[in-house]
N, C-alpha and C positions, 0 to 999 in steps of 0.2 A: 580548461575551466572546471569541468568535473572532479579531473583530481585535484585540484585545488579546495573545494567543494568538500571534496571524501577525507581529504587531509584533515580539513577544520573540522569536518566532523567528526574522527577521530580522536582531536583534539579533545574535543569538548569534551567527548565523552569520556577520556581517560582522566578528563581533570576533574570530572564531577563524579565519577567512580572512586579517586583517592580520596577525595573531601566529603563524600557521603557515603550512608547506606541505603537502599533501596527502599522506599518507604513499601512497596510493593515488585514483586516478581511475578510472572505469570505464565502461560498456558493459553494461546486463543488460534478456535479453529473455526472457521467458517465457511460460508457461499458469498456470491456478489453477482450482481447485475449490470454486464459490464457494455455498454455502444462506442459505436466512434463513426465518424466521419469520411469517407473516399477522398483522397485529395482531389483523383479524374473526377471533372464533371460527367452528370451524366451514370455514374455505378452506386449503388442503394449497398447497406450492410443490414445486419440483423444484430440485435441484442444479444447476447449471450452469458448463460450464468457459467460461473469460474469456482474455485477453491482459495485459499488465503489459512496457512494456520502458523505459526510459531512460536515465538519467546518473547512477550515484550516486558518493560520496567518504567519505576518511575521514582527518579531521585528527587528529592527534594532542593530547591533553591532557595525558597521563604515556606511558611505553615502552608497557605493553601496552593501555594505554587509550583509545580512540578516539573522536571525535562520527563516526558515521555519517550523512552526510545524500544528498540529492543533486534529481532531479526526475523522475516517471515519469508516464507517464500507465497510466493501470488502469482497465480493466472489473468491474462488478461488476454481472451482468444475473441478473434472478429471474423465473422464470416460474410464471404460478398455473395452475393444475387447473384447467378448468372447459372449456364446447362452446361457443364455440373458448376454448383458454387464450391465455391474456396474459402476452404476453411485456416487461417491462420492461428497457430498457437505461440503466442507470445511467453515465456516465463522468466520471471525477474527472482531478484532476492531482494526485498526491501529493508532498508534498516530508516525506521521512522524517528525523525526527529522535530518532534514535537512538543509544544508544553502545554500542560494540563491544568484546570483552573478548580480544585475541588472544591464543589460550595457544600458540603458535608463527608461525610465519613463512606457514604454509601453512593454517592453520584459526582461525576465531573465533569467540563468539555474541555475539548483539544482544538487545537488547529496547531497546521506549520507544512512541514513540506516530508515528503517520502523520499530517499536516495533509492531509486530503483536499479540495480545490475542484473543486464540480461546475463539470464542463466542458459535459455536456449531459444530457439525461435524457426519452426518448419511452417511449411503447407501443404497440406492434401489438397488434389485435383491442381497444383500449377508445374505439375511436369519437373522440368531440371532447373528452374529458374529460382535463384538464392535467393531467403529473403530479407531481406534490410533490417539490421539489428539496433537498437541504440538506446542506450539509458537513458534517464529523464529523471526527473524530479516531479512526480504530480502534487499539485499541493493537496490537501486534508484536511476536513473538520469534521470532528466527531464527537459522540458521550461515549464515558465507561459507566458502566451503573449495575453497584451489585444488588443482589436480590435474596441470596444469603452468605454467612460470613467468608468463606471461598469460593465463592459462584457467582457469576454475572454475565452482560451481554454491553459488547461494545458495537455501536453502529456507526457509519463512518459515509461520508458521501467524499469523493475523490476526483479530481479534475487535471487532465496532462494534455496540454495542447500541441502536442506532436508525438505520436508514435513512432512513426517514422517518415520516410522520403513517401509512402502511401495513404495513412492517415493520420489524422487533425481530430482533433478536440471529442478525449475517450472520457468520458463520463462514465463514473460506478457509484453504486449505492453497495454496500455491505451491510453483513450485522456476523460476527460469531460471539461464537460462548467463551466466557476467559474463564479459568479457574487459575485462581491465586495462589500464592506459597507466601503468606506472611509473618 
């Protein structure tokens, strides 16, 4: 189902890369405030902030209509409760495909969905024991909104209901800085 998934979105993206130019390129780095859920009842986690910076774009489809995509790589680390806690580090590569709704020159919103590929994935304090890897799709909605002609701040609220075989439903909030190449 994934590559299936990764297929069509490659698709698209090739085919909207030939029939357009990028109304905008960019540059965005940021933080995130990332939870998630224990599947075991009974075990607590903590919030924790992450990194997220890469490449993203936005072709045009109609005037204010966009495909938003681009390539980031993102942290998404959960740490469990317990003497010592466990600290998991999740890292994916996301390639977001999105579309964008510009209601001017200077602001927009998104929503659609993230292709997330884990890039690696450890833990401190759980000894020899591997930990459970797997892409996902979280979905996203966000604004981009510049502030001046190359500069701006995208924030983003993000939702994956399985990490993995251990946790259920990661909620993050973001914001970074994008600068643009237009």
């Amino acid at each position: 189902m994934l590559r299936r998934i990764a297929f069509f979105s490659l698709v698209l993206v090739t085919f909207i890369s030939f029939k357009s130019q990028a109304q905008f390129m960019g540059f965005e780095a940021g933080i995130r405030q990332q939870s998630a859920t224990a599947e075991t009842a009974g075990v607590s986690t903590n919030t924790e902030m992450a990194y997220q910076f890469g490449l993203v774009g936005a072709f045009p489809l109609q005037e204010k209509f966009l495909f938003r995509s681009g390539f980031l790589y993102t942290q998404r680390p959960i740490t469990v409760k317990g003497s010592p806690d466990q600290k998991y580090s999740f890292n994916y590569f996301d390639i977001p495909l999105t579309f964008l709704w510009k209601f001017n020159e200077f602001g927009g919103v998104y929503g659609g969905f993230n292709l997330s590929l884990v890039a690696s994935a450890d833990c401190s304090s759980c000894g020899n024991t591997s930990v459970d890897k797997k892409s996902g799709m979280p979905l996203v909605i966000g604004g981009t909104f510049k502030f001046a002609p190359d500069f701006g701040i995208d924030v983003y609220y993000e939702m994956l209901s399985k990490v993995n075989d251990s946790f259920k439903e990661a909620r993050t909030v973001g914001a970074n800085l994008l600068i643009t190449f237009d």
